[in-house]
N, C-alpha and C positions, 0 to 999 in steps of 0.2 A: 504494500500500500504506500502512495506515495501521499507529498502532504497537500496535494488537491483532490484525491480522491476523498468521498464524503466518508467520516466517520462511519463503524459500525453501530446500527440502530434500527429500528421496527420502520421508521419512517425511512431510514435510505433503503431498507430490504426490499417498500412497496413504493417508493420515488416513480415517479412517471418517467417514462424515457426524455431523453431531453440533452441536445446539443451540448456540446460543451464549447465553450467562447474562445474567440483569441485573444489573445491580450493585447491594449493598445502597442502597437510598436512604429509609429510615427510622431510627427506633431500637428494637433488639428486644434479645430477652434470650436464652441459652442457657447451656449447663452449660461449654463449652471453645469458646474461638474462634482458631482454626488459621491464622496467617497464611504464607500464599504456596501456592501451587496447583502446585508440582511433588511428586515422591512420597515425599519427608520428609512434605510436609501432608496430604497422600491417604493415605498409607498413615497415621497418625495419626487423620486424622478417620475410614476404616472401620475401623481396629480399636475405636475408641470406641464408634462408631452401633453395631456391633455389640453391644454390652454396656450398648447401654439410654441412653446418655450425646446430649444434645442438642446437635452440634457446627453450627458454622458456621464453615465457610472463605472467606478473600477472598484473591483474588489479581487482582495489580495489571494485567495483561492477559489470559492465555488459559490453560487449564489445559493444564499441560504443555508451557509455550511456550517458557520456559528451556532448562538444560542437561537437565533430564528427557525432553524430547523431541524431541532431536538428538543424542545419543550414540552409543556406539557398540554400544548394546545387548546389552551384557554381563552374565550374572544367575553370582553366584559368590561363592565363600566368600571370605575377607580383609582386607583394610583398605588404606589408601594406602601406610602403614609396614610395612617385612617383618616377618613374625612373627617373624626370629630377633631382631631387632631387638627387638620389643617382650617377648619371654624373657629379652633381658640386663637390658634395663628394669625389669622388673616383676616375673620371677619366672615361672619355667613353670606353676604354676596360675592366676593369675590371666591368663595369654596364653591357654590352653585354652580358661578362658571365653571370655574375649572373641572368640575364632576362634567357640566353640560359638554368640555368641550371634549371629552373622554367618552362620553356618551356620541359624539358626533365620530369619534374613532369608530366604533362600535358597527356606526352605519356604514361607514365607509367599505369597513372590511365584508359586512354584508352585501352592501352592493355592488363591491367587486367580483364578488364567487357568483352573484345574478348573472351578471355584465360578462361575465366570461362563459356563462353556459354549460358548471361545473357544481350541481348540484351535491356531486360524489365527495367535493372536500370537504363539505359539512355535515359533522359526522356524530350530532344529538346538540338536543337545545336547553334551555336553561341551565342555572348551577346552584347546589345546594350547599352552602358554606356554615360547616357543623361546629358547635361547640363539646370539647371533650368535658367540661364541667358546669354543673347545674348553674344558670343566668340568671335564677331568681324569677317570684311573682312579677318583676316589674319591664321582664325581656318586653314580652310583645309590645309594650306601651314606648318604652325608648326608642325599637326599631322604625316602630309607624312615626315616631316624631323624626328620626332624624332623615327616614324618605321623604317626609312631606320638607323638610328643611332644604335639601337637597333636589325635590323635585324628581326625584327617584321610583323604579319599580318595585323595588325589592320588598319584601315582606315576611312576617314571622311565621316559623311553624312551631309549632308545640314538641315535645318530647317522642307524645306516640305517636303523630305524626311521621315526624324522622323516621322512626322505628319501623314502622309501619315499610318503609320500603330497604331502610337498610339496616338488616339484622346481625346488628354488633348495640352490647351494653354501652358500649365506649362512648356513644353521641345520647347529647342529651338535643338543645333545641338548635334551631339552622335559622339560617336569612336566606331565602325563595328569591333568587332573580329572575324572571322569566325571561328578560332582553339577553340574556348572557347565553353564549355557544359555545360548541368547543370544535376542532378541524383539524384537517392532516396539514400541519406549516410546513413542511418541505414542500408540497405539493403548490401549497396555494403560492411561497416563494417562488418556484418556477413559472406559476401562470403571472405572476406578475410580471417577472422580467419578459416574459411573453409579450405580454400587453405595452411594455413600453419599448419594444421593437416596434411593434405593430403601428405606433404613433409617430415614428419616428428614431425612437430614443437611440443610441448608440450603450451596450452591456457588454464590458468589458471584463473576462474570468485571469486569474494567475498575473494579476496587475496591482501591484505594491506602488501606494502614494509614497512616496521619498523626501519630497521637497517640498514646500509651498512659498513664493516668492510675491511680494505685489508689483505687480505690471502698470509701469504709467506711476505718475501724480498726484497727489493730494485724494479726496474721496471719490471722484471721475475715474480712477484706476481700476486695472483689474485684474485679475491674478493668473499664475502659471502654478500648473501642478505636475510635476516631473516625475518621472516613473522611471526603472530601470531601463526599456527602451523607447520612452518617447515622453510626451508631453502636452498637454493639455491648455490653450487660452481660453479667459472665460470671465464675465462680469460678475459670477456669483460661485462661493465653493460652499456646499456644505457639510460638514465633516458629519459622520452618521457612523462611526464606529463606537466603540467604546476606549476600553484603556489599553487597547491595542490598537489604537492609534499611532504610536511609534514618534519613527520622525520627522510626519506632517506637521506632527504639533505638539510639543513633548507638554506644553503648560496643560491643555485640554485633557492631554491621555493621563497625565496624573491628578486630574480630578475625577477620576473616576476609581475605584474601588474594583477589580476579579475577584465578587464571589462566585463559587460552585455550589452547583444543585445535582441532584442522582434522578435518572428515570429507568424504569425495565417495565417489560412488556412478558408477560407469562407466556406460556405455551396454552394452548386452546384447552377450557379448563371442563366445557361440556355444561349440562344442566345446575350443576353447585353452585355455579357461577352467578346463573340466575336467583336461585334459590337466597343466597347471601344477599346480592345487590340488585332490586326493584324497581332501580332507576337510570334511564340514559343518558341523561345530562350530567354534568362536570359537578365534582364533588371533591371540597376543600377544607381543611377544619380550622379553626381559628386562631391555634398554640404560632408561636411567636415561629415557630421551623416548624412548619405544620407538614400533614400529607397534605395530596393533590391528584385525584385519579379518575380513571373512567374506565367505561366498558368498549373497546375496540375490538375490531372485526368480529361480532357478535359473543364472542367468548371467551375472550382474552382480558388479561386487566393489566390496564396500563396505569401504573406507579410512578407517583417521585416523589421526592422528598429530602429532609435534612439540608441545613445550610451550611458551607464551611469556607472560609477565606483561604485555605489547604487546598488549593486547583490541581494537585495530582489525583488518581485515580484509584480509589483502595485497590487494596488485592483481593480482599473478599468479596468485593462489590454486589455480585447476584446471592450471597448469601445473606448478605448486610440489608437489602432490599426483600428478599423476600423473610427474613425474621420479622419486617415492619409490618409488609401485608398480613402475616397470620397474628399480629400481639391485638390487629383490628379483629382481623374475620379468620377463626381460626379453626372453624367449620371449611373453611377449604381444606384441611385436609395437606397433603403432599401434593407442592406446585412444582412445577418446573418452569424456571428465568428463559425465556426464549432469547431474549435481547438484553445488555444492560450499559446503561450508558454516563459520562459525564457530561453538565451541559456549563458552559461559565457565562454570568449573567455579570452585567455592570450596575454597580452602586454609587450614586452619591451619598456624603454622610448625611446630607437632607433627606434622602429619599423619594426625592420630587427628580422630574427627566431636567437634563438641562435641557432646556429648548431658547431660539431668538440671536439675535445677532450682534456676536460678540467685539467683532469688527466692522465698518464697512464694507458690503460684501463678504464678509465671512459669517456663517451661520454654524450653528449647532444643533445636535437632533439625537441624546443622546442619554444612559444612565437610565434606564427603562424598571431596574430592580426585580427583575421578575414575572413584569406586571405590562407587556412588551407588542402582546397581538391587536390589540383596539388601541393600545397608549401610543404606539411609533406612528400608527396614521393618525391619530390624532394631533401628537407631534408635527408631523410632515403637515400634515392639514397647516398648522400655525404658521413654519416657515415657508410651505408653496405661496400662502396668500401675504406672508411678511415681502416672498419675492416680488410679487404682483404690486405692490405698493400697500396694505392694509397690515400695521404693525400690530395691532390692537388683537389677537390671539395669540401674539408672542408673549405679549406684554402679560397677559395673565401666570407664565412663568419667571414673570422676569424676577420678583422676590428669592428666587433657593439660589443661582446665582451658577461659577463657575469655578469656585474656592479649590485650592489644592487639597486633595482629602489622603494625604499624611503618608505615603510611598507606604514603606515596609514598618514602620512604626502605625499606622493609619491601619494597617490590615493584621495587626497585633491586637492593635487597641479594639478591632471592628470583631475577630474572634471572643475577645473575652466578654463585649459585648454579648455576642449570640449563646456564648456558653451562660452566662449571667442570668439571659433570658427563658434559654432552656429550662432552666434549673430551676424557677420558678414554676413554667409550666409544669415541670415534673409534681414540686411541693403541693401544686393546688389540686394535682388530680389527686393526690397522695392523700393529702386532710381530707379532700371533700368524701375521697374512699372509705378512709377513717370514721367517719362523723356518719357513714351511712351505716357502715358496719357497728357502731354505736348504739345508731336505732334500732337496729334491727336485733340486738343482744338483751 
């Protein structure tokens, strides 16, 4: 395997066929050049080709190779930060927005899988986002306030509820989004770069950004982006990596954090499958490293989970993964890991994307947290129309900012974080276990 072929994963095993690109090896010109080929840059470069604009994307191995086409294929309103979180922050209208303009992700990516006449990569609707510890008399009441504050679908279910479709003690009550899907992203990354051929666009594969220079004078300039063999002019760049950015832009790529996340895909597990899980939509639980899973190709379950600022690859990995599935549903019995994979997502220590334009001409699209298939076209959404001249959906990012968030010291201090966090989670399921076992003695 070389380092353009796509990783080993359930999604590259069933990848649609599909071209492989060449890589810029001249010098041309165009209106915006889009660096990094997951779907902050795809969704960027089609909403552009769409409105006339001459884009060229390069991305440094495969499109959709990153964490865009190994996740857990979650499409949904939100952000990495809870929204009550970002209401204390910011104020409950400007949280509104930003929820609305996450929600306009949302669409986007829906009307794209319309728009291309690919009904097969969307692949169950809703999501059910479960609590592992009892929320108290006053869940349902908090949840309906904070959708009507946010203007929101989402809604409460009760305990037996939950239960009622997925049979583990573990979950007590959920938040019902009915807006929220879940899809095969490798798949839909390809039709995209698809789609912005088709407009025009120029997609370029095994094309490493090297350089970024400004071209010209004063704020009328505009920039070159140099590539091992060729280069790129262009009034707008916008950089859509994460903190493998490198050295287009060493400030930008260390404001971003590599965390890693795990996913695996079982072997076809037959009717228990059913019998366990009741439900086909997307299913997440609420702990600070929560799971995150679904039922794919009728009978398989697709897992992920755990977070760790540590981006190598356990050794145990599919044993590690499937101890998690059975500590939920352990009526499955003996699985077998068909696939199991690492996926590296980018974090700000905000937790908000960076998005908006850091320079003249230079944009950002970026730090997605996890939270990456509605948020990047949402994102793009901000800067496509920032390019067009309407700054004013940038602007609603523009508070989390562009901050260096701490090299090798920053992903020390971001680990002990998550452990910090864990740990917690762990103690509350542990009392609340306590305190039941109490009662019931």
């Amino acid at each position: 395997m070389t380092e353009f072929d796509y990783p080993t994963s359930w999604y590259a095993a069933t990848r649609d066929a599909d071209k492989a690109r060449a890589p810029l090896a001249r010098e041309e010109e165009a209106d915006v050049a889009i660096v990094g080929g997951g779907f902050a840059g795809l969704h960027t470069a089609r909403l552009l080709a769409q409105k006339g604009k001459r884009v060229a994307l390069l991305e440094r191995r495969r499109i959709g190779w990153g964490a865009s086409g190994r996740n857990g294929g979650f499409v949904g309103p939100g952000y990495a930060q809870r929204s009550g979180a970002l209401i204390d922050q910011l104020g409950l209208d400007h949280a509104r927005q930003l929820y609305a303009q996450s929600r306009r992700g949302v669409a986007i990516v829906r009307e794209a899988i319309a728009d291309f006449g690919r009904p097969d990569i969307l692949m169950g609707s809703g999501k059910l986002s479960v609590s592992r510890t009892d929320q108290g008399a006053g869940f349902a009441d908090r949840t309906r306030k904070l959708a009507e504050q946010l203007g929101a679908a989402f809604e409460p279910w009760q305990t037996s509820r939950v239960r009622d479709v997925l049979a583990t003690a573990r979950y007590h009550q959920a938040i019902h989004d009915p807006t929220s899907f879940h899809i095969h992203p490798l798949n839909f990354a390809l039709a995209l770069a698809g789609a912005i051929e088709r407009r025009g666009g120029k997609v370029y594969e095994r094309t490493d950004a090297i350089e970024l220079a400004r071209e010209g004078d004063g704020e009328g300039g505009g920039w070159r982006v140099r590539t091992p063999q060729g280069s790129l002019t262009v009034h707008h760049v916008v950089l859509a990596g994460n903190a493998d950015l490198g050295p287009v832009h060493r400030r930008l790529a260390g404001a971003v954090l590599p965390v890693a996340t795990y996913v695996a895909v079982t072997e076809k597990l037959g009717p228990r499958l059913g019998e366990a899980i009741q439900w086909t939509g997307a299913i997440s639980d609420t702990r600070r490293a929560g799971d995150y899973y679904r039922i794919v190709d009728r009978d398989r379950l697709l897992w992920g989970g755990r977070i760790t600022t540590d981006t190598k690859e356990p050794k145990r990995l599919r044993d590690m993964m499937r101890r998690d599935i059975l500590s939920v549903y352990p009526q499955l019995g003996h699985i077998e890991i068909a696939h199991a994979w690492p996926g590296i997502m980018g974090y700000a220590p905000h937790k908000m994307p960076q998005v908006g334009e850091v320079e003249p001409g230079l944009w950002i699209c970026s730090a997605f947290g996890g939270h990456g298939l509605a948020q990047t076209a949402a994102g793009a959404d901000a800067v496509a129309v920032g390019i067009l001249g309407d700054p004013s959906r940038c602007q609603l990012f523009a508070p989390f900012g562009t901050g260096w968030a701490g090299g090798a010291a920053g992903r020390v201090a971001t680990q002990l974080a998550y452990w910090g966090l864990q740990m917690r989670d762990w103690w509350d399921e542990k009392r609340q276990a306590q305190n039941a076992e109490t009662l019931r003695t």
